[in-house]
Backbone bond lengths (Angstrom), bond angles and torsions (degrees), N, CA, C in turn:
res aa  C-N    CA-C-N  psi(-1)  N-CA   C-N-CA  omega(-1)  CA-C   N-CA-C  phi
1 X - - - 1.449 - - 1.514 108.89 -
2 X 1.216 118.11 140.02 1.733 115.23 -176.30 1.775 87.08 -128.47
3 X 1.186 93.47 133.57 1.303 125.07 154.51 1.659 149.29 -96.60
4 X 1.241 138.84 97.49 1.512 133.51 -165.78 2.156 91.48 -51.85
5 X 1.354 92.71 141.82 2.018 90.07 170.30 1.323 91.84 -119.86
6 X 1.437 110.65 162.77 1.375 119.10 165.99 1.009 110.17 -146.57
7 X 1.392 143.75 30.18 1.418 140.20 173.34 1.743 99.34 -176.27
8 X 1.637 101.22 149.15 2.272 96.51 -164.57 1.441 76.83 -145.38
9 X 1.739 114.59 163.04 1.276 141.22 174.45 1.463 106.33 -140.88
10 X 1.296 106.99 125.05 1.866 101.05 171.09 1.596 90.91 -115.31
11 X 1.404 93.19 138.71 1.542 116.59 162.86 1.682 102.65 -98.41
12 X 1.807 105.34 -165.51 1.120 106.65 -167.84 1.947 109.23 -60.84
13 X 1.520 108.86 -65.79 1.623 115.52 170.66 1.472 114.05 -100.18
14 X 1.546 117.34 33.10 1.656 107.13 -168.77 1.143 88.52 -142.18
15 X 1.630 109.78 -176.73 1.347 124.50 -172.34 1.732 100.46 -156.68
16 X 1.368 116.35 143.93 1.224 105.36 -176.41 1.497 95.28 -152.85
17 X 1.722 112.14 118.88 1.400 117.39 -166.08 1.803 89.21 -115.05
18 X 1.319 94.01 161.81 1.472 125.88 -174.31 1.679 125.99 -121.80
19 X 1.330 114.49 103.45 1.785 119.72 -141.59 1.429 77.55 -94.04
20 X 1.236 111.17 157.27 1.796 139.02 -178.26 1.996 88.30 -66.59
21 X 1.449 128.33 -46.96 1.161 116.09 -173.09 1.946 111.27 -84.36
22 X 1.440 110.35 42.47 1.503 127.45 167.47 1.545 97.40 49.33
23 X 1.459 122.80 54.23 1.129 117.51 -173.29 1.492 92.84 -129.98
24 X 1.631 125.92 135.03 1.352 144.20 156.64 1.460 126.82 -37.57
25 X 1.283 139.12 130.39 1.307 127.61 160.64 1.690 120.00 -149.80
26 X 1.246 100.36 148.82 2.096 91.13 -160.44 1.752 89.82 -134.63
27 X 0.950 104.27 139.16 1.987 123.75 156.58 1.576 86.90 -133.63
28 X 1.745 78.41 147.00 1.694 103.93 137.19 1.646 117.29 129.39
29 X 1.269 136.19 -86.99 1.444 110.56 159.06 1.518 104.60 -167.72
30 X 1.242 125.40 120.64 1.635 121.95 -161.43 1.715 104.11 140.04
31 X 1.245 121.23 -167.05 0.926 138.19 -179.89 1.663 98.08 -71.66
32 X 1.023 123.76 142.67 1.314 114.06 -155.27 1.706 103.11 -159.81
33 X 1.449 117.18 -18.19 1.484 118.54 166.29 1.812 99.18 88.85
34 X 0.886 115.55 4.72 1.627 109.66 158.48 1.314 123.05 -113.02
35 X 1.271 125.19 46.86 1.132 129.96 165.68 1.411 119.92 113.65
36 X 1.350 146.71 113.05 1.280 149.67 148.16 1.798 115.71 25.82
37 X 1.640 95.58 -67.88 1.185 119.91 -163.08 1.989 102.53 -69.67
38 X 1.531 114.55 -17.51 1.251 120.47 -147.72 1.911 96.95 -112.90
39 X 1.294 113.92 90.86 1.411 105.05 167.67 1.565 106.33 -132.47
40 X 1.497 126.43 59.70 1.303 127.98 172.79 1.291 90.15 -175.45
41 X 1.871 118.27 105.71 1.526 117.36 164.60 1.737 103.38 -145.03
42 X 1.142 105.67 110.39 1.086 106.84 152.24 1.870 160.15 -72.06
43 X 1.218 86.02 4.97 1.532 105.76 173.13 1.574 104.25 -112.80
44 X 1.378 120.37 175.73 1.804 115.79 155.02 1.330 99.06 -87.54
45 X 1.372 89.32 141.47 1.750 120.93 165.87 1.426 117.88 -134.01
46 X 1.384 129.05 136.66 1.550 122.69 161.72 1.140 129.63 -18.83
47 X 1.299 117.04 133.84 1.249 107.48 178.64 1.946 95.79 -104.50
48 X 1.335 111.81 143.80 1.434 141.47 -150.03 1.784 86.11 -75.21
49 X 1.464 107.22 151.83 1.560 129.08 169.51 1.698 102.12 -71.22
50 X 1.239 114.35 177.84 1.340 113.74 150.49 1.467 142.58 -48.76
51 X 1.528 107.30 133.41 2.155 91.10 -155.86 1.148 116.79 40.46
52 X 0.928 109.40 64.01 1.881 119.59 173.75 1.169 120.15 42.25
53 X 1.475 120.57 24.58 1.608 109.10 -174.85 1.439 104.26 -120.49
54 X 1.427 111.12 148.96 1.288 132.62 -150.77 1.700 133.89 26.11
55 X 1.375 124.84 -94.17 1.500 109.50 -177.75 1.638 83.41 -149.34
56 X 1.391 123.55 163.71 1.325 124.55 152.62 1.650 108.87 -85.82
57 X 1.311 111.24 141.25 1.264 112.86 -143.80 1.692 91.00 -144.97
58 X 1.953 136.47 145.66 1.088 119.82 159.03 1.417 95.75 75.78
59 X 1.630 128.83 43.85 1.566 128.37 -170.27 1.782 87.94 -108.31
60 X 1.535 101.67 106.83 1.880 100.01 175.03 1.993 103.13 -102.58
61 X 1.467 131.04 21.31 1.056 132.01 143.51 1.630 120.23 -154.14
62 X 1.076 115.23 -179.82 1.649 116.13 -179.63 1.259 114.15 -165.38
63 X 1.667 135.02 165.16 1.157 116.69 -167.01 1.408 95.11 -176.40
64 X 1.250 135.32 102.77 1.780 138.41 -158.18 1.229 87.32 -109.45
65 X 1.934 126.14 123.65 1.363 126.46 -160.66 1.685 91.41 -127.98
66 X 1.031 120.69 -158.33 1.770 139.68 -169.80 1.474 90.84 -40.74
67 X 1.613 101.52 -88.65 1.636 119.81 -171.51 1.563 110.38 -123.06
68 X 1.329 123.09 34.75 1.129 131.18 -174.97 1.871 113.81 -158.33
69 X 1.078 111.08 168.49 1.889 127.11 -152.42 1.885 86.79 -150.84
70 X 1.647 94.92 119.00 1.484 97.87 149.20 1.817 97.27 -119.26
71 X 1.558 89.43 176.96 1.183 105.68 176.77 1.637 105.84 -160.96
72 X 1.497 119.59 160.93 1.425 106.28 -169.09 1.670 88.22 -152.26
73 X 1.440 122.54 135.42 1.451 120.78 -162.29 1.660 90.83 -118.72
74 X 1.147 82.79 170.95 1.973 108.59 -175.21 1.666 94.92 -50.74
75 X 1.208 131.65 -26.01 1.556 111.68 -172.29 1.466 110.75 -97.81
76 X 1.852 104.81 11.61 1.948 93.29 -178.65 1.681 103.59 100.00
77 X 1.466 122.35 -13.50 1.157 97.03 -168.47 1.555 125.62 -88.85
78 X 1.161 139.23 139.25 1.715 121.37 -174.03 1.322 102.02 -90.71
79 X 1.293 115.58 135.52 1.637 113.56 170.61 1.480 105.20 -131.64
80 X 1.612 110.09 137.72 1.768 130.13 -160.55 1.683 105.62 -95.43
81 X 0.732 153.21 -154.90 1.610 168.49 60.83 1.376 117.92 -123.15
82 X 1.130 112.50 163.81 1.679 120.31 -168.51 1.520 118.42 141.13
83 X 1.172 125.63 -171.52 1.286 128.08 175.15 1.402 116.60 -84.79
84 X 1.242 113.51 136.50 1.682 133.95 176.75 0.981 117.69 -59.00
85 X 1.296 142.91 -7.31 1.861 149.49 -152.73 1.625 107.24 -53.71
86 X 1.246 106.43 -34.73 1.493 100.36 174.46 1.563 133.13 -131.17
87 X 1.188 108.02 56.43 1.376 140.25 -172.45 1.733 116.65 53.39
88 X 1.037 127.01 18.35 1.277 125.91 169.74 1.878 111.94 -75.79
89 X 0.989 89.79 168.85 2.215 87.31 -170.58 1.616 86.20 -125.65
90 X 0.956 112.06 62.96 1.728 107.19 165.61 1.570 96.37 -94.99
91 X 1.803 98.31 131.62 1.274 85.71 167.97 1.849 101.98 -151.89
């Protein structure tokens, strides 16, 4: 699937671009929002819905930080992932 982007965030080893159709996308190496199993991608890929199901979708901000990715969708909601190192449960 190719996507037009119009807006990118670099975190510390990640990258998290922002497609004209308000759709998420992450490379690079860390917690990265595609899955548990997934911390080394070198291309863009989706970044995952809640508990891994479907896509985050309707993303009206974003923000790729140290070792962590927010994102905040058309209904207000903030959503975290990244590493746990200091007791927060973003996931």
């Amino acid at each position: 699937m190719c996507a037009k982007l119009k807006d990118i965030s670099a975190g510390e080893a990640h990258t998290l671009a922002f497609a004209e159709d308000n759709r998420l996308w992450s490379c690079g190496y860390g917690p990265l929002g595609l899955g548990n199993e997934v911390s080394q991608v070198l291309s863009l890929q989706r970044v995952l819905g809640l508990n891994g199901i479907g896509y985050l979708e309707h993303i009206i901000a974003f923000d790729a930080g140290w070792e962590y990715s927010l994102a905040v969708d058309s209904n207000g909601f903030c959503l975290a992932w990244g590493y746990d190192s200091y007791g927060s449960a973003a996931k």
